[in-house]
C-alpha positions as CSV (number, residue, x, y, z in Angstrom):
1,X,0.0,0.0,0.0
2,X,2.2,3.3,-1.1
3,X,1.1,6.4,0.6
4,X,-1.0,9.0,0.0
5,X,1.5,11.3,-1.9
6,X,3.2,8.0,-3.9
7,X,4.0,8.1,-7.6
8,X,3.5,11.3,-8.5
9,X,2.0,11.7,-12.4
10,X,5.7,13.1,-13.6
11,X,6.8,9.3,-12.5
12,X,9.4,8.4,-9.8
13,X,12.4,10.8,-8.4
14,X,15.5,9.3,-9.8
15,X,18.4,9.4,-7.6
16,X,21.8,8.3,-8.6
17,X,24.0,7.6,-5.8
18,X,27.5,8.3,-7.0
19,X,31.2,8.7,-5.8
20,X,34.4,7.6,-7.6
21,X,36.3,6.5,-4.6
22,X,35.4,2.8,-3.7
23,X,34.4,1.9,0.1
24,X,32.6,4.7,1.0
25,X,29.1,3.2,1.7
26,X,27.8,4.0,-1.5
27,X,26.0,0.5,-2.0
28,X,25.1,0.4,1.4
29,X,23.6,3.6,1.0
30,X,22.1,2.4,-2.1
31,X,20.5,-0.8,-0.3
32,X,19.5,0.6,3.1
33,X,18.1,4.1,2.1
34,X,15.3,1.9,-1.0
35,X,15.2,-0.1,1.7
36,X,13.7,2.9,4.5
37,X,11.7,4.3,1.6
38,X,10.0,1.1,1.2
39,X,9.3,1.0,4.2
40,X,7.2,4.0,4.2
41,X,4.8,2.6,1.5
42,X,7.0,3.8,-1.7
43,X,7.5,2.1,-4.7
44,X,10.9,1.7,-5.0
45,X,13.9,-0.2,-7.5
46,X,17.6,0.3,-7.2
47,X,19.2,-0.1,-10.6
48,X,22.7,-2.0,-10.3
49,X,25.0,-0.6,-12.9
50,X,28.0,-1.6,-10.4
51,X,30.1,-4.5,-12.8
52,X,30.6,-6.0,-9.2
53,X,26.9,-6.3,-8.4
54,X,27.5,-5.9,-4.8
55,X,23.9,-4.2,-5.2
56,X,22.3,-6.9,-6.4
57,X,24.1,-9.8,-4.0
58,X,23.3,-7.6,-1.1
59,X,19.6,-8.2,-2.3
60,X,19.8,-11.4,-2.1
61,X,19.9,-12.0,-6.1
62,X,23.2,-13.9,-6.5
63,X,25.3,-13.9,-9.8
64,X,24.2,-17.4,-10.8
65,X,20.0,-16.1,-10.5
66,X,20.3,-13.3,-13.0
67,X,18.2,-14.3,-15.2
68,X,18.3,-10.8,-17.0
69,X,21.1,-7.9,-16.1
70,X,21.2,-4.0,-16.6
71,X,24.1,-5.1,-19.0
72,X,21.6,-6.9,-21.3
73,X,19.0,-4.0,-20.9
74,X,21.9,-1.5,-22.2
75,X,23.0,-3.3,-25.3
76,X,19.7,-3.6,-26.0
77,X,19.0,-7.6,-26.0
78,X,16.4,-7.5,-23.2
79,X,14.1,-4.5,-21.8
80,X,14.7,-2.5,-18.6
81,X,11.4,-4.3,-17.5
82,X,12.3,-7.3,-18.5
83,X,15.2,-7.5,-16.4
84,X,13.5,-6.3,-13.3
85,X,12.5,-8.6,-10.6
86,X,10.9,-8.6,-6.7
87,X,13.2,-8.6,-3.9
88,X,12.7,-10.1,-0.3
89,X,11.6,-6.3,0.6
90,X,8.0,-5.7,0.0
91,X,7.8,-2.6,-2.8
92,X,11.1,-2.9,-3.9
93,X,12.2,-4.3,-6.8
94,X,15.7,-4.9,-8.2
95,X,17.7,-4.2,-11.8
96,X,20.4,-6.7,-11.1
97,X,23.7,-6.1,-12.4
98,X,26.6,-8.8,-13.8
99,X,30.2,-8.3,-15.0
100,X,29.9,-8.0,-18.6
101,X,29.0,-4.1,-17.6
102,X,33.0,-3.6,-17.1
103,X,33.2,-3.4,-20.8
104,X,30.5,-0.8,-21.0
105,X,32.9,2.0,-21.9
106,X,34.3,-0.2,-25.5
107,X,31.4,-1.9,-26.5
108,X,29.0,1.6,-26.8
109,X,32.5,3.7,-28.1
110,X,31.0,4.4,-31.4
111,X,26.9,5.0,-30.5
112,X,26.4,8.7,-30.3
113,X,23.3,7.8,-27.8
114,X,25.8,6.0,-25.5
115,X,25.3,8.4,-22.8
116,X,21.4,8.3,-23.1
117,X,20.6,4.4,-22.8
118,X,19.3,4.4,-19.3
119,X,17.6,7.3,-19.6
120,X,15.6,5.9,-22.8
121,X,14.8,2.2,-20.9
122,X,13.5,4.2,-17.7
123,X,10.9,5.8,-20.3
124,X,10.4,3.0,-23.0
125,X,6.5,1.5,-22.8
126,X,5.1,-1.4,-24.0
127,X,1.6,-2.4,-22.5
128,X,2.5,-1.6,-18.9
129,X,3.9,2.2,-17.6
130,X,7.0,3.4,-18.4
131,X,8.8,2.2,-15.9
132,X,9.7,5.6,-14.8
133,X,5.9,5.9,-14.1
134,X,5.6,2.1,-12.2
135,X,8.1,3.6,-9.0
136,X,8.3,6.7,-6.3
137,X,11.8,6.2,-6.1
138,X,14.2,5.0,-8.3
139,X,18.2,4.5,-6.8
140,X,21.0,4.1,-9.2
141,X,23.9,2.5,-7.8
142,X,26.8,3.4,-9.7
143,X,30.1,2.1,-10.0
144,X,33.5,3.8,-8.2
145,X,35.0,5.7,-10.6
146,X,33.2,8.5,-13.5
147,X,32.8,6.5,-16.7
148,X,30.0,5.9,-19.0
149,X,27.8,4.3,-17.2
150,X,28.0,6.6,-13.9
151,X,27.6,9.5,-16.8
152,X,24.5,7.2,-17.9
153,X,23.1,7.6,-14.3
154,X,23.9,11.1,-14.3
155,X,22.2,12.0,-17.6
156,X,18.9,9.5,-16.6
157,X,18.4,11.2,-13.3
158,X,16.7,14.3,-11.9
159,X,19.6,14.2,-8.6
160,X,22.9,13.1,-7.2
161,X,23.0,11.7,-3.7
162,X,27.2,11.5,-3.1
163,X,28.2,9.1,0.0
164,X,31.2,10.9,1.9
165,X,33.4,9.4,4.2
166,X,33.8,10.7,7.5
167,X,38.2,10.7,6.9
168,X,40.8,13.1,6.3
169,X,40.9,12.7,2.6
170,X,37.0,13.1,2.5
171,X,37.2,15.8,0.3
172,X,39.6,15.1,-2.4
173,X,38.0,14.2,-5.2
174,X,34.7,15.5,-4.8
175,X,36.0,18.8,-6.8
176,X,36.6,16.0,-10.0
177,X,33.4,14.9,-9.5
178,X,31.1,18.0,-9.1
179,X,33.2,18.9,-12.2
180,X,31.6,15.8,-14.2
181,X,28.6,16.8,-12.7
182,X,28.4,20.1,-14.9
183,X,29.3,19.0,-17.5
184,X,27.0,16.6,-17.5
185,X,24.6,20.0,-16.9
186,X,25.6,21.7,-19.9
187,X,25.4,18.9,-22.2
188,X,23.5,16.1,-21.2
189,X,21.4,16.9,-18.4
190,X,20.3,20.3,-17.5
191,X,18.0,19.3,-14.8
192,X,20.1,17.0,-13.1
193,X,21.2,18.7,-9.3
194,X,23.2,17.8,-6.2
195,X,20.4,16.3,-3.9
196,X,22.7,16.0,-0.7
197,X,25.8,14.6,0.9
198,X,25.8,12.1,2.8
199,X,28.3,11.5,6.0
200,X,29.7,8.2,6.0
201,X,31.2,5.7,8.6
202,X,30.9,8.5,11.1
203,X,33.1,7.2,14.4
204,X,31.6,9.4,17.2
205,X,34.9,8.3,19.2
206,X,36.9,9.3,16.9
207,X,37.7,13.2,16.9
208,X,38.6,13.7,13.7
209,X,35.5,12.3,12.2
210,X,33.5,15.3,14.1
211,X,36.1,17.6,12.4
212,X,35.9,15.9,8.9
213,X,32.0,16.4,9.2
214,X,32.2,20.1,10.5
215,X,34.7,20.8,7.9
216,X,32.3,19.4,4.9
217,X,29.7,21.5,6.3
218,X,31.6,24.6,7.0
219,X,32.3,24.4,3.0
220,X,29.2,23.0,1.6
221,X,26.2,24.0,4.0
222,X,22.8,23.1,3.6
223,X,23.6,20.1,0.4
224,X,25.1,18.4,3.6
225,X,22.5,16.2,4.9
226,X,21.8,16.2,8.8
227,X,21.8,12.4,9.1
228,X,25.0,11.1,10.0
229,X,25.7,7.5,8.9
230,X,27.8,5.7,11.9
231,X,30.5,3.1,11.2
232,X,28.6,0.0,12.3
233,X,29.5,-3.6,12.6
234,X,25.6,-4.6,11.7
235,X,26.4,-3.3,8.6
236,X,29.1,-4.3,7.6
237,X,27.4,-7.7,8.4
238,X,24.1,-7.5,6.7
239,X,25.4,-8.2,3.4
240,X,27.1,-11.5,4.2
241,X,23.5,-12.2,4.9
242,X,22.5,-11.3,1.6
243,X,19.6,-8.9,3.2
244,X,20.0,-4.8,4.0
245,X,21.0,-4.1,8.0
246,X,17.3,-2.7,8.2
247,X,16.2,-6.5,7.6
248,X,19.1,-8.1,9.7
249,X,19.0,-5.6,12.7
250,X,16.5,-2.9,12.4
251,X,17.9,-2.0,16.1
252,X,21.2,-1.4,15.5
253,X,22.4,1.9,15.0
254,X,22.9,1.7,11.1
255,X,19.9,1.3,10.5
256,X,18.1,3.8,12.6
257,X,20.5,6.2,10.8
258,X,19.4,5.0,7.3
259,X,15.1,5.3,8.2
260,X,16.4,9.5,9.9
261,X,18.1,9.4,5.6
262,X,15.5,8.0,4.2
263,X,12.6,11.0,6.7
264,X,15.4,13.4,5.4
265,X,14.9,13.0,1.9
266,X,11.5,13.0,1.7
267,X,10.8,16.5,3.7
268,X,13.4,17.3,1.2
269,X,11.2,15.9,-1.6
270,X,8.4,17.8,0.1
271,X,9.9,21.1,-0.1
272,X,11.1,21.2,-3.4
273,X,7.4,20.2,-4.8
274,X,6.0,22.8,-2.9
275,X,8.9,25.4,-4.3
């Protein structure tokens, strides 16, 4: 049962969550934050266009179930809704990823609508919805680095939600990729926008992750979201389980941060509509 203000008639906010270093809870961000909206009565599917398909494992859809993969949908052999499937969460749905997406960058080389593939499965139709339309939320987890099909993401969705680790390089790199994300602006994607950051594997013994996370808001302000994600054994666990940490220990304090993200976002959501 989605809630009163679910699927809105311009279809489902697309979020890609995106950062090129590896290891900074972007897939757990990914899994636990669909995970939290779900929860709240939203339609939700994470698209895994990771080449390790961490996404899709933590899921609970394992390499050797895939019957269909956002690889296929992207050359074009299957349909983004042919390749979607139900996961153990009730209202979210999976686009399971496989390896073959590594060679994304050489196989599209030479199509001039490369960049524009995921955005043109999200609104192909046959006799359902676009899927665009089917979803509240959609979450793009996106591999660690900029390439073609993070630019993919980028160009197919309204937002970027960038994971940041709570350490003393946090901010290195984030300069390269606010970069990519203008020029995917001017040329791809004018409505695309910086949703948020999110503070990662936040150690409230540690001092200098309360100075990495005052330092990241004393230079980016409001984008900075309040919730702080804590480093947290429960989950780092939960996807050895194959299930998000909200499933495997909605107690512990990983998850609790993940449902604050997920209420976050969608006051967030609430006040831009009514902008």
């Amino acid at each position: 049962m989605t809630s009163p203000d679910a699927i809105s008639p311009t279809g489902a906010r697309v979020l890609a969550i995106v950062n090129q270093k590896g290891g900074v809870g972007k897939t757990t961000t990914a899994i636990n934050l669909s995970t939290a909206l779900a929860a709240n009565g939203l339609r939700c599917l994470v698209i895994d266009l990771d080449p390790q398909g961490n996404a899709s494992t933590g899921l609970n859809c394992h390499a050797d179930e895939r019957d269909g993969t956002t690889y296929e949908a992207l050359a074009g052999e299957k349909t983004l809704q042919d390749v979607i499937r139900e996961t153990d969460v009730p209202r979210l749905d999976l686009a399971p990823a496989s390896i073959d997406l590594s060679g994304a960058d050489v196989e599209f080389v030479d199509d001039p609508t490369r960049a524009h593939r995921l955005k043109s499965m999200l609104d192909e139709a046959d006799e359902n919805l676009p899927v665009r339309k089917r979803y509240d939320f959609i979450i793009i987890d996106c591999p660690p680095s900029l390439n073609l099909l993070t630019v993919n993401a980028m160009t197919a969705a309204e937002a970027v939600l960038v994971p940041l680790q709570c350490e003393f390089f946090a901010l290195e790199g984030l300069s390269q990729l606010l970069g990519t994300v203008r020029r995917v602006q001017q040329n791809l994607n004018p409505d695309l926008r910086i949703d948020g950051i999110v503070l990662t594997m936040y150690d409230q013994r540690n001092r200098l992750s309360s100075q990495v996370a005052d330092d990241v808001r004393d230079n980016l302000g409001d984008v900075v979201y309040s919730t702080l994600i804590p480093r947290n054994v429960r989950l780092s666990e939960a996807p050895s389980h194959a299930m998000p940490a909200l499933v495997y220990d909605p107690k512990c304090a990983g998850s609790r941060a993940y449902v604050d993200l997920a209420a976050e976002l969608l006051q967030r959501t609430k006040t831009q509509k009514a902008a």
